[in-house]
Residue frames as qw, qx, qy, qz and C-alpha x, y, z in Angstrom:
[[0.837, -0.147, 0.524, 0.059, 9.33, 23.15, 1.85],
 [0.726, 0.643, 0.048, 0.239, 10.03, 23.66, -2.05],
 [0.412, 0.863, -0.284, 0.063, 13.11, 25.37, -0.90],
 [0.869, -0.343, 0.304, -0.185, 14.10, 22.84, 1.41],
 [0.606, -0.058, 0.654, 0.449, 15.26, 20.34, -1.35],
 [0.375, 0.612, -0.300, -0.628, 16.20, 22.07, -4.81],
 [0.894, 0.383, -0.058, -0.224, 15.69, 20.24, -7.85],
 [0.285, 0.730, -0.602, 0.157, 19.52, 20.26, -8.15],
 [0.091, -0.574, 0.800, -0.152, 19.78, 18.77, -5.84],
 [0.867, 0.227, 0.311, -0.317, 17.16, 15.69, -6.41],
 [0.798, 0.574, -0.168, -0.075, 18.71, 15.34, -9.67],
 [0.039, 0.598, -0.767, 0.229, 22.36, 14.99, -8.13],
 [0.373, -0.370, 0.804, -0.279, 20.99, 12.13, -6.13],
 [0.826, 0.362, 0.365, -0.232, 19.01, 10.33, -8.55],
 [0.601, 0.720, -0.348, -0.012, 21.91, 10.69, -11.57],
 [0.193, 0.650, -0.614, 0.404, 25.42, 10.23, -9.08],
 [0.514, -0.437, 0.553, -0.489, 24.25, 8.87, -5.85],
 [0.545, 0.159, 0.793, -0.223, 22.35, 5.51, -6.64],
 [0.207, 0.132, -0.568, -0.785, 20.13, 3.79, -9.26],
 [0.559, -0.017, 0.712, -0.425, 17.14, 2.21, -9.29],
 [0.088, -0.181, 0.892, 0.405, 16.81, -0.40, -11.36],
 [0.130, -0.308, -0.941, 0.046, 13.41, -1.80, -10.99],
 [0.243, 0.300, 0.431, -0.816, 9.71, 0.13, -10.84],
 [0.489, 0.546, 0.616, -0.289, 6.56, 0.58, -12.75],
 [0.364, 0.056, 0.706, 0.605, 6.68, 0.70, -16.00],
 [0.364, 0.715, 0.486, -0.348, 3.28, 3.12, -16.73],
 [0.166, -0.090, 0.595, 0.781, 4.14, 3.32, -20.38],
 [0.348, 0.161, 0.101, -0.918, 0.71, 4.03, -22.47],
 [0.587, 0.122, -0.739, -0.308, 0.56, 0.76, -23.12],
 [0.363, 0.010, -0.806, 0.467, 0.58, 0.02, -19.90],
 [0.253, 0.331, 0.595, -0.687, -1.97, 2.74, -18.16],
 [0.523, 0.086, -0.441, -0.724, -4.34, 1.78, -21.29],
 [0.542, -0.057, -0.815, -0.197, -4.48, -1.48, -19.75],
 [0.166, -0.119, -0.719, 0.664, -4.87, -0.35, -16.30],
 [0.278, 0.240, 0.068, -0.928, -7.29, 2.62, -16.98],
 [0.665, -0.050, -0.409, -0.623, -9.95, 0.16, -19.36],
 [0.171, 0.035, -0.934, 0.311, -9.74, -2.84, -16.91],
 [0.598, -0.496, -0.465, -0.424, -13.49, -3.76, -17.01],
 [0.088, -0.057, 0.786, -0.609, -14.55, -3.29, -13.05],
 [0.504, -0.531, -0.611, -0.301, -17.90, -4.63, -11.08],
 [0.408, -0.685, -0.084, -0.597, -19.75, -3.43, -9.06],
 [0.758, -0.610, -0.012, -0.232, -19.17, -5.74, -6.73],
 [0.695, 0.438, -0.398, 0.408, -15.53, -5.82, -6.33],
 [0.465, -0.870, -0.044, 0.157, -13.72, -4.48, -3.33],
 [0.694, 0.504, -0.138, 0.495, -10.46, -2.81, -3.96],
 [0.573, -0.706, 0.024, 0.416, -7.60, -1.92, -1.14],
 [0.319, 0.852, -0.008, 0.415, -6.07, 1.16, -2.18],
 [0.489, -0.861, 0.092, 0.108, -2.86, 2.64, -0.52],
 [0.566, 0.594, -0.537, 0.197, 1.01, 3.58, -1.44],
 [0.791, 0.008, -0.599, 0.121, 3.29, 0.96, -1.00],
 [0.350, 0.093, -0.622, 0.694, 4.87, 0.32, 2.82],
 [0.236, -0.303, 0.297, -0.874, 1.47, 1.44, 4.55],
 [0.426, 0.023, 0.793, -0.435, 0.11, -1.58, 6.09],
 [0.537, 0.326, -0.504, -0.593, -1.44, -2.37, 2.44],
 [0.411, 0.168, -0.885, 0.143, -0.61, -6.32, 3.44],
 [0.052, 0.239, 0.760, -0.603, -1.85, -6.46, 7.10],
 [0.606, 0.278, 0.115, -0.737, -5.27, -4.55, 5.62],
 [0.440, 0.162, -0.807, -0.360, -5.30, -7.46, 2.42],
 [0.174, 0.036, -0.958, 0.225, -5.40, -10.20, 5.23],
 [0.259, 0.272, 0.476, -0.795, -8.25, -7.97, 7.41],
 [0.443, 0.311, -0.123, -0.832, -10.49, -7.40, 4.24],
 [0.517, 0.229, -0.700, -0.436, -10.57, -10.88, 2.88],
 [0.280, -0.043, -0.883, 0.374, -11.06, -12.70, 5.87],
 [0.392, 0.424, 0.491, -0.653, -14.25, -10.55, 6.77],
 [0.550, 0.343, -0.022, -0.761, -15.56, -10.91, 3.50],
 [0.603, 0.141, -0.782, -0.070, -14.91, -14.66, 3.21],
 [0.691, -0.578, 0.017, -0.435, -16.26, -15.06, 6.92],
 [0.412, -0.575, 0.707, -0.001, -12.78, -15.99, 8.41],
 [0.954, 0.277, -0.098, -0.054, -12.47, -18.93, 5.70],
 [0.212, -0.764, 0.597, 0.121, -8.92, -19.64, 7.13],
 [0.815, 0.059, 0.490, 0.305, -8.60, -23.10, 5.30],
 [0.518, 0.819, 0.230, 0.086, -9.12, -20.89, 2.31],
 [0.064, -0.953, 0.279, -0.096, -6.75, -18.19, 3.48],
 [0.707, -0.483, 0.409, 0.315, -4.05, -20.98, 3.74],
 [0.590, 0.680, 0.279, 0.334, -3.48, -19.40, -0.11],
 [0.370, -0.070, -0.027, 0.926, -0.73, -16.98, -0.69],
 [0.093, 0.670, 0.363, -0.641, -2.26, -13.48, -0.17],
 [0.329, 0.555, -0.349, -0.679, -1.81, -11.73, -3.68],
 [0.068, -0.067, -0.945, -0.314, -3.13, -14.74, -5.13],
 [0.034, -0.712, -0.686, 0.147, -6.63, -14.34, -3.46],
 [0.073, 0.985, 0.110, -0.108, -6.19, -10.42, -3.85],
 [0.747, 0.366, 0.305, 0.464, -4.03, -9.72, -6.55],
 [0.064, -0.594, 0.036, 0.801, -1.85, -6.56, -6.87],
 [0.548, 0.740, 0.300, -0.249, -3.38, -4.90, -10.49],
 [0.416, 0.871, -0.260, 0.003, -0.79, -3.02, -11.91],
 [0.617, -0.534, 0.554, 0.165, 2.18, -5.81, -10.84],
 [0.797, 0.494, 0.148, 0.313, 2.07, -7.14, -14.85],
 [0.106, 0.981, 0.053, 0.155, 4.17, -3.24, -14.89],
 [0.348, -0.834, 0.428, 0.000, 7.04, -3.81, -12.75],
 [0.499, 0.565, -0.642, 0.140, 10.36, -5.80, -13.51],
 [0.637, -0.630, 0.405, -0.184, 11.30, -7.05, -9.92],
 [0.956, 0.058, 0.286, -0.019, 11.66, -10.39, -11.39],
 [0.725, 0.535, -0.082, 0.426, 14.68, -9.38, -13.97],
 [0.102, 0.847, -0.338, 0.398, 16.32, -7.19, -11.90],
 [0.357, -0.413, 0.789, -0.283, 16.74, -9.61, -8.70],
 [0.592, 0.093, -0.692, -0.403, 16.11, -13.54, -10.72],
 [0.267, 0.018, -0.882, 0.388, 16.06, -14.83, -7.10],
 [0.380, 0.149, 0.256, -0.876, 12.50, -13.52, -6.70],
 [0.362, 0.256, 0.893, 0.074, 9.43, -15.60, -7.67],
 [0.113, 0.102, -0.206, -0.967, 7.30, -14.57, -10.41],
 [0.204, 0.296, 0.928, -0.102, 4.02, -16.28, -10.26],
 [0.252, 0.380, 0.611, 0.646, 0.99, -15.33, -12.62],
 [0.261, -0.857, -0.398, 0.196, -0.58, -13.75, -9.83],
 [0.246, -0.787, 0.027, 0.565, 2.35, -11.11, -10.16],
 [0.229, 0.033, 0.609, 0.759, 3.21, -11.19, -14.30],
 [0.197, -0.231, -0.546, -0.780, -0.36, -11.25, -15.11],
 [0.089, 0.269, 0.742, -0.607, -2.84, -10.25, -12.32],
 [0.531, 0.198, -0.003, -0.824, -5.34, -8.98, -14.73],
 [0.710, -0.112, -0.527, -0.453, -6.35, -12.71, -15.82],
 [0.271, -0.136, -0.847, 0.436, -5.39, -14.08, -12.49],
 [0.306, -0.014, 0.035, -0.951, -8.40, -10.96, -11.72],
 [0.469, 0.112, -0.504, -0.717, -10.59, -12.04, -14.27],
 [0.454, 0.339, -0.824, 0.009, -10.50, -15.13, -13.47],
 [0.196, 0.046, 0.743, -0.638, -11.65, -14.91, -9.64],
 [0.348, -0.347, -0.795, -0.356, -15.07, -16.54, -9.19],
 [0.365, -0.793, -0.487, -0.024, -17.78, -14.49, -7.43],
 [0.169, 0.984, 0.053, 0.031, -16.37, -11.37, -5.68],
 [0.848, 0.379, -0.156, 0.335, -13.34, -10.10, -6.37],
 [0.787, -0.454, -0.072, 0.412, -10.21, -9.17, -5.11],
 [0.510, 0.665, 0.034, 0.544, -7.92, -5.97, -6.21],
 [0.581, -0.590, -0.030, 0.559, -5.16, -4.94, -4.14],
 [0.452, 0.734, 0.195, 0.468, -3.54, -1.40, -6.03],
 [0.316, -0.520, -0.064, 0.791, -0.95, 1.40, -4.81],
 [0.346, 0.412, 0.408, 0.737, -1.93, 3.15, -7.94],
 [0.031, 0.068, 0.074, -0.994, -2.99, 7.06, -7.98],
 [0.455, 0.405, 0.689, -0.392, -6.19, 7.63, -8.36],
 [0.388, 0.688, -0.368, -0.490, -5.64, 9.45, -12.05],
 [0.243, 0.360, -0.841, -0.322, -4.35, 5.99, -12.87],
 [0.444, 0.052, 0.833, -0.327, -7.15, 4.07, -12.01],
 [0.213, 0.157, 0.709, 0.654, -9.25, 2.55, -14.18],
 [0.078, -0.196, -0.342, -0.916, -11.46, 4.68, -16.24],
 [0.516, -0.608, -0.587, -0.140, -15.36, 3.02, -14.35],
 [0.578, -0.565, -0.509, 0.297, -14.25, 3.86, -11.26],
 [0.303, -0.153, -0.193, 0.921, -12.97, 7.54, -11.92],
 [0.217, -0.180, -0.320, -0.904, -15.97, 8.40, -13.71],
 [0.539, -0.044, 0.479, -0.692, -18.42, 6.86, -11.07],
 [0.647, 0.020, -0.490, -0.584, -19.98, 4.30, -13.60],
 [0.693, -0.082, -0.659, 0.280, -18.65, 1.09, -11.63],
 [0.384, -0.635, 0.356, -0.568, -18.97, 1.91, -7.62],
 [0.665, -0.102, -0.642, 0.367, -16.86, -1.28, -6.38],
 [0.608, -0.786, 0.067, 0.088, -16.18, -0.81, -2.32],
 [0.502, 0.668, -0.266, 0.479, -13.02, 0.98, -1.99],
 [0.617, -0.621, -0.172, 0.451, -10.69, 0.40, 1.44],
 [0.524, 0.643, -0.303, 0.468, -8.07, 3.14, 0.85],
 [0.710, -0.538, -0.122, 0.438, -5.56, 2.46, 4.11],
 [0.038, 0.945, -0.037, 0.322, -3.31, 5.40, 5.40],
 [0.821, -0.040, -0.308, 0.479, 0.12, 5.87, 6.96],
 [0.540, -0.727, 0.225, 0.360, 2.44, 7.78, 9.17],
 [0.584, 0.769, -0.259, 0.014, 4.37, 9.37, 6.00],
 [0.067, -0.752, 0.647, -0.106, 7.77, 8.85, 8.15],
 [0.674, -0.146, 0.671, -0.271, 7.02, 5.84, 9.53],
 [0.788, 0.565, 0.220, -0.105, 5.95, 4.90, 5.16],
 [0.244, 0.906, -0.345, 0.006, 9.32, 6.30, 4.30],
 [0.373, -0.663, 0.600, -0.247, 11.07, 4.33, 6.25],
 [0.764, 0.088, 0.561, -0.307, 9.58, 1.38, 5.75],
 [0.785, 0.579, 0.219, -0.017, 10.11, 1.31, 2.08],
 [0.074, 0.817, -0.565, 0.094, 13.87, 2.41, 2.47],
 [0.389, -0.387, 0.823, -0.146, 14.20, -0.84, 4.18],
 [0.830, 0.395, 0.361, -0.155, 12.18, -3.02, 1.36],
 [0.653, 0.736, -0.170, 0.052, 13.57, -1.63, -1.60],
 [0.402, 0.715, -0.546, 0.169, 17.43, -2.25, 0.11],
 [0.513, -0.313, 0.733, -0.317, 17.16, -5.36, 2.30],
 [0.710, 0.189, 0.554, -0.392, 14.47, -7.01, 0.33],
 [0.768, 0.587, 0.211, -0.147, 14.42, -6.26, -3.13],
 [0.585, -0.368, 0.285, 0.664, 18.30, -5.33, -2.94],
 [0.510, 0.676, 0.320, 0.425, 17.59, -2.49, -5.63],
 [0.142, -0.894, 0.111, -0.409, 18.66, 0.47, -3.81],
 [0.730, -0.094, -0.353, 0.577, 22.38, 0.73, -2.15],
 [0.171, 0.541, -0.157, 0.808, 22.25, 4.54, -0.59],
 [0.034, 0.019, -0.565, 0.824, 21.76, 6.06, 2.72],
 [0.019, 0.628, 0.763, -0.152, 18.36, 6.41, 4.41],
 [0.177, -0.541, -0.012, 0.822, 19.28, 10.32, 4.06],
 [0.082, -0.220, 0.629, 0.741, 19.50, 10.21, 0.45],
 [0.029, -0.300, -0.900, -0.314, 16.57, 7.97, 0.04],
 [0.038, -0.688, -0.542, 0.481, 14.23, 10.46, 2.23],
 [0.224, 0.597, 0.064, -0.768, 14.79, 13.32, -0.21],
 [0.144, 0.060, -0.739, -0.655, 13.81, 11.17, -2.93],
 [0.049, 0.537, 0.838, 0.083, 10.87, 10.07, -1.62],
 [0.071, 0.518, 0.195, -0.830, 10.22, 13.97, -0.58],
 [0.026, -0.400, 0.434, 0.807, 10.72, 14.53, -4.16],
 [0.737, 0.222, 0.354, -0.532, 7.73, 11.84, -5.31],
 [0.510, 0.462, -0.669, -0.280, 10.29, 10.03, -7.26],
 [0.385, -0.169, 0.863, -0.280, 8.90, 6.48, -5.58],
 [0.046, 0.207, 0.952, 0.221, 7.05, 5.15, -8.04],
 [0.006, -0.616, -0.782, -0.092, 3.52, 6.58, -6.67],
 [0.089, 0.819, 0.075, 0.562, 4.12, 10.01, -7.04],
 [0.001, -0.416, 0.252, -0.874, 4.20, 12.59, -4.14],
 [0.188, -0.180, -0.922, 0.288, 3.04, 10.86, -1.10],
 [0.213, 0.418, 0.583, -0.663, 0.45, 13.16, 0.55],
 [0.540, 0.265, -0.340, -0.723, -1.49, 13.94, -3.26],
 [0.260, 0.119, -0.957, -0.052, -1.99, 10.13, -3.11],
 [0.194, -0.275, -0.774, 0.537, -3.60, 10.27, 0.04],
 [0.238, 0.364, 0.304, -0.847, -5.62, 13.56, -0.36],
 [0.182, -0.026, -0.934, -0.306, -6.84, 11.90, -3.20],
 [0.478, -0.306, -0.824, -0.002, -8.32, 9.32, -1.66],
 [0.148, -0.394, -0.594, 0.685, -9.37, 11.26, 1.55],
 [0.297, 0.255, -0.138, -0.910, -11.17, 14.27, -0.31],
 [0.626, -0.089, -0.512, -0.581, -13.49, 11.50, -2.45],
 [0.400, -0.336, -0.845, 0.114, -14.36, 9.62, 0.81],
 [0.098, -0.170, -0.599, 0.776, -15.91, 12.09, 2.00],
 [0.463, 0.157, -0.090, -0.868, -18.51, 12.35, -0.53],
 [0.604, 0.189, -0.742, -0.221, -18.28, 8.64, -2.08],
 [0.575, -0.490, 0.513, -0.408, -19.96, 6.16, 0.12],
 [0.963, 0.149, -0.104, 0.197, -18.22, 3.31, -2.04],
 [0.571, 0.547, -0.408, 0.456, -15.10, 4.71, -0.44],
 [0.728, -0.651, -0.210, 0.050, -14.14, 3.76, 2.84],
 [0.327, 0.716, -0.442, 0.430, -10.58, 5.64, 4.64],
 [0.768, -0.617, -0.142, 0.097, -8.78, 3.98, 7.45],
 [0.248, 0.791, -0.469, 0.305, -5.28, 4.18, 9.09],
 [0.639, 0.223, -0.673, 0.297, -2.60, 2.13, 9.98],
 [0.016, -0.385, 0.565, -0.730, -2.51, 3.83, 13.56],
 [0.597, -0.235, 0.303, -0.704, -5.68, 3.14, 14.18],
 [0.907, 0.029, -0.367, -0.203, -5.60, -0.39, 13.23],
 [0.525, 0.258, -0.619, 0.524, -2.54, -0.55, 15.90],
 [0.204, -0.120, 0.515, -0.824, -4.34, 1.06, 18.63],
 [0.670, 0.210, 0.345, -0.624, -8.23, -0.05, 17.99],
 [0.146, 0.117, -0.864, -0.468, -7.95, -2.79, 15.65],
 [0.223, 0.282, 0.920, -0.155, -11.10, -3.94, 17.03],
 [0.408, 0.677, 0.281, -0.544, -13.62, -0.77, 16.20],
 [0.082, -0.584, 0.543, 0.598, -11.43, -1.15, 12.77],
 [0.029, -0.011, -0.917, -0.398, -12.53, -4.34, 11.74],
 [0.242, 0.541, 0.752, -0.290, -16.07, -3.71, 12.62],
 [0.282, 0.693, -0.004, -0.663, -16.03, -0.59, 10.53],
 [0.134, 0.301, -0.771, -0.546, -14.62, -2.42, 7.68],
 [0.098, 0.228, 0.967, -0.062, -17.10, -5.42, 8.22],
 [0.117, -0.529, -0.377, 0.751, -19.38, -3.03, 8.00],
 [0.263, 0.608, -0.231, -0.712, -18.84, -1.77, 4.73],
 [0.083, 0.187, -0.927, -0.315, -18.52, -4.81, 3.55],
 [0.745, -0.150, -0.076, -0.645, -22.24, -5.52, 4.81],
 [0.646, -0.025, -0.757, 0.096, -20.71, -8.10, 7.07],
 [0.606, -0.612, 0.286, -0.421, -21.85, -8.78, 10.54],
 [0.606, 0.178, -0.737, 0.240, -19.42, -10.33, 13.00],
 [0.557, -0.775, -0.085, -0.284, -19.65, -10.79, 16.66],
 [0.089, -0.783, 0.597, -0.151, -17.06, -10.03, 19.34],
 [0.904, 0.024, 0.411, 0.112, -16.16, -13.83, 19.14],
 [0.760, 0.519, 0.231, 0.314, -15.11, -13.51, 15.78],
 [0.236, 0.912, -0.061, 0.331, -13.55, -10.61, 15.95],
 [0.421, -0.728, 0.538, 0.053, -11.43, -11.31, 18.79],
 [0.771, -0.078, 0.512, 0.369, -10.16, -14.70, 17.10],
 [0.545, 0.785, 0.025, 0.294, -9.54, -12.35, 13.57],
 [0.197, -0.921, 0.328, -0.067, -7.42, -9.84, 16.10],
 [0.807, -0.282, 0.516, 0.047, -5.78, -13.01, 17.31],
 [0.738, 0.430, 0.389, 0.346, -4.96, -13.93, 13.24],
 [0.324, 0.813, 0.132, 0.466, -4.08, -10.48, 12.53],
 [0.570, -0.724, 0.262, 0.287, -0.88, -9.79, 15.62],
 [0.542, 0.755, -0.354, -0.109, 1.61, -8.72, 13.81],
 [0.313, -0.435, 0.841, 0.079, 3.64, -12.10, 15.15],
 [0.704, 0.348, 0.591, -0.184, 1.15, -14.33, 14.01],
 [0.665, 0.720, 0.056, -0.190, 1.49, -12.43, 10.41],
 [0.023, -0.766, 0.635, 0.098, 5.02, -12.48, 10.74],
 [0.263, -0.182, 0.944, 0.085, 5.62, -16.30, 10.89],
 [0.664, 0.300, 0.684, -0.035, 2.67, -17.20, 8.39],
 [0.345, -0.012, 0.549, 0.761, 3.82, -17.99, 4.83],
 [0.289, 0.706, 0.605, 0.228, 0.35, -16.94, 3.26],
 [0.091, 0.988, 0.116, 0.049, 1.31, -13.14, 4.07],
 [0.390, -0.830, 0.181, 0.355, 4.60, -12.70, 4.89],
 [0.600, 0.761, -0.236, -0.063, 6.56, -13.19, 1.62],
 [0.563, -0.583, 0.533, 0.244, 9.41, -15.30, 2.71],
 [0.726, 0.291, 0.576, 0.236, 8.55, -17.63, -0.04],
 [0.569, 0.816, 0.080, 0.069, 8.44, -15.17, -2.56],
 [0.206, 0.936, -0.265, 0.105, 11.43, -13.22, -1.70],
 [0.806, 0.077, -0.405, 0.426, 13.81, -16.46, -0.19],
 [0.281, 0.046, -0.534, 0.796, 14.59, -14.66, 2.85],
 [0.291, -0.719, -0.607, 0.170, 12.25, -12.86, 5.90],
 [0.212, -0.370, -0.149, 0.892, 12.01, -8.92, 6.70],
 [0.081, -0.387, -0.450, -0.801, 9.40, -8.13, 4.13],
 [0.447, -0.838, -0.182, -0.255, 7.09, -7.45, 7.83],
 [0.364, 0.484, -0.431, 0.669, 10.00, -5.75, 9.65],
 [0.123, -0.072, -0.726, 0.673, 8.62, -4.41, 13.11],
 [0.290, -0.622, -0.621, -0.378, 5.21, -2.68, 11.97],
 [0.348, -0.531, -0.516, 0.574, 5.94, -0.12, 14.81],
 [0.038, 0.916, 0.162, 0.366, 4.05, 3.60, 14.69],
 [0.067, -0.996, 0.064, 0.004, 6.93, 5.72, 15.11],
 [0.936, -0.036, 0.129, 0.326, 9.44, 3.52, 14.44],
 [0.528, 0.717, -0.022, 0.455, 11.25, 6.28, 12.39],
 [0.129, -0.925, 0.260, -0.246, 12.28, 8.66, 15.22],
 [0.774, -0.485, 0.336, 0.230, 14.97, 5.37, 16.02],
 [0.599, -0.037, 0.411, 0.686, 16.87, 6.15, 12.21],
 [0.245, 0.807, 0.312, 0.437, 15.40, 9.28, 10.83],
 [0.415, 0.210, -0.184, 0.866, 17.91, 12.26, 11.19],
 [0.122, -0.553, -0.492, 0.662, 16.56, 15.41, 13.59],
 [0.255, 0.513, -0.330, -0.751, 16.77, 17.82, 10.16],
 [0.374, -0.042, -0.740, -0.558, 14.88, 15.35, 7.80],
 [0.047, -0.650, -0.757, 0.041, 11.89, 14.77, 10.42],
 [0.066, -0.474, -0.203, 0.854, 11.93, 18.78, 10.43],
 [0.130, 0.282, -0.572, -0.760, 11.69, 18.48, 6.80],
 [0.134, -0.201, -0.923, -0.301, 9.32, 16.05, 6.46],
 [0.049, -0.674, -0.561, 0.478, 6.57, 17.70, 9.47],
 [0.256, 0.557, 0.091, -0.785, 6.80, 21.12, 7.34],
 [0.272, 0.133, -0.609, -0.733, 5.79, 19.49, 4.21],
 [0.039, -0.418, -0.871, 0.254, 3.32, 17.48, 6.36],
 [0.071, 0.563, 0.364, -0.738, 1.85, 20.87, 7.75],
 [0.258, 0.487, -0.036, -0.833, 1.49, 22.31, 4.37],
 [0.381, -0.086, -0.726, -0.566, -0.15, 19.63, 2.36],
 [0.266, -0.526, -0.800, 0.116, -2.83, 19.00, 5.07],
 [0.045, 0.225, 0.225, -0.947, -3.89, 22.36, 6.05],
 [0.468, 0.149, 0.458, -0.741, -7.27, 22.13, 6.15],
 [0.250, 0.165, -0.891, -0.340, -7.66, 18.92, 5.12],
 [0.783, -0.319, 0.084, -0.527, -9.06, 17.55, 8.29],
 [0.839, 0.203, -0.429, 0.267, -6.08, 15.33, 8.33],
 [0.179, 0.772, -0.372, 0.484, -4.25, 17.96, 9.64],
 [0.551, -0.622, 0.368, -0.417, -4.58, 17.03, 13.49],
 [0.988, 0.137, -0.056, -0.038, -4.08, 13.22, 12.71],
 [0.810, 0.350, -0.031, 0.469, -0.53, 13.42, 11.02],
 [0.256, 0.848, -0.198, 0.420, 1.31, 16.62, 12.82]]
């Protein structure tokens, strides 16, 4: 795969092709503040890079651990579960037609702030977490939610140039940047193995996946409930399922970001495999042999080829 896409030619399309205007900011000022961020124990944090059902999981996790409080839940989502490292990003200068609420300048006191347990939504790496939770002191419950890399690719090709209008190139172009791990959260599948390698030892770390929350959403939310040391019964759980169709999320303001972003498409279709309807025949070739060779015996492997 490394010879696939040369550096050359990365750098051609990141210098000539396009700019991007608008990302994280992880100056050292910046992952000082991320990396000491006092955690508790009892936190729960949803882990996952951006465009992988991050949102639809938010809605799932807070709602079983608030026992379906929908009056509650009639709160914007990243207000009840705050994104951490959003103080970091620009969005807000680069496109002024974006809200910027304190929940997204300053989520660490909007954090702080939360009474009883908290809330911490993050796409960060795990190297950029903070400093408790790499070294084991703090053992919050970790969700960390998984994607369909193509299907993640995609998805964020259509955010970052529909939504956030930072990015004017081709889906082509944009696919061998993300190859390249110039998105903001590095190299997609190190993200992920990450997080998959320390759930398998860590039993404050729970792994799920988007697919399966499309196909079995029920055994999903029991497993999560679960971790959460919540008990629901298939009542509940069918009226959550019912709350959690991806129409239902589509047309309610608390998740779907119209408000923020003055227009709709931040949930697009939410369809597993959606890619093979704009992804080229030679860039899913490319993308399946760097699949194959960062899962090899992962125990992913069988999942994602």
């Amino acid at each position: 795969m490394s010879n696939a896409i040369s550096n050359q030619d990365v750098e051609d399309i990141l210098n000539t092709k396009f700019t991007i205007p608008v990302g994280a900011n992880y100056d050292v000022e910046v992952l000082e503040k991320l990396m000491n961020f006092k955690v508790k124990d009892s936190d729960i944090y949803l882990i996952g890079h951006p465009k992988t059902g991050t949102t639809w999981a938010q809605e799932m996790i807070w709602l079983i651990a608030n026992d379906l409080n929908f009056k509650e839940a009639e709160k914007f989502i990243d207000e009840r579960f705050p994104v951490l490292e959003l103080f970091s990003f620009d969005i807000g200068k680069s496109n002024p037609t974006i809200e910027t609420p304190i929940y997204h300048t300053d989520p660490v006191k909007v954090i702080e702030s939360q009474k009883g347990r908290r809330f911490i939504k993050t796409h960060l790496r795990w190297s950029y977490l903070p400093k408790e939770i790499q070294d084991g002191t703090k053992r919050p419950k970790v969700i960390y939610i998984c994607r369909n890399v193509k299907d993640t690719c995609v998805s964020l090709y259509h955010y970052w140039k529909n939504i956030l209008e930072i990015y004017s190139g081709t889906l082509e172009e944009f696919c061998k940047v993300f190859l390249a791990g110039r998105v903001g959260s590095g190299l997609y599948w190190n993200h992920v193995l990450q997080f998959w390698n320390k759930s398998k030892t860590e039993s404050n770390i729970l792994f799920i996946k988007y697919e399966d929350m499309k196909t079995n959403l029920f055994e999903v939310i029991r497993r999560v409930a679960s971790f959460l040391d919540k008990s629901l019964d298939a009542e509940q759980v069918t009226t959550l399922i019912k709350r959690l169709d991806f129409d239902s999320m589509k047309n309610n303001p608390a998740v779907n970001h119209d408000n923020l972003y003055k227009k709709s498409g931040f949930m697009r279709k939410g369809k597993v495999g959606g890619f093979k309807e704009e992804m080229s025949a030679d860039m899913i070739r490319m993308f399946d042999i760097w699949t194959n060779e960062c899962l090899e015996g992962s125990g992913l492997e069988n999942y994602y080829n």
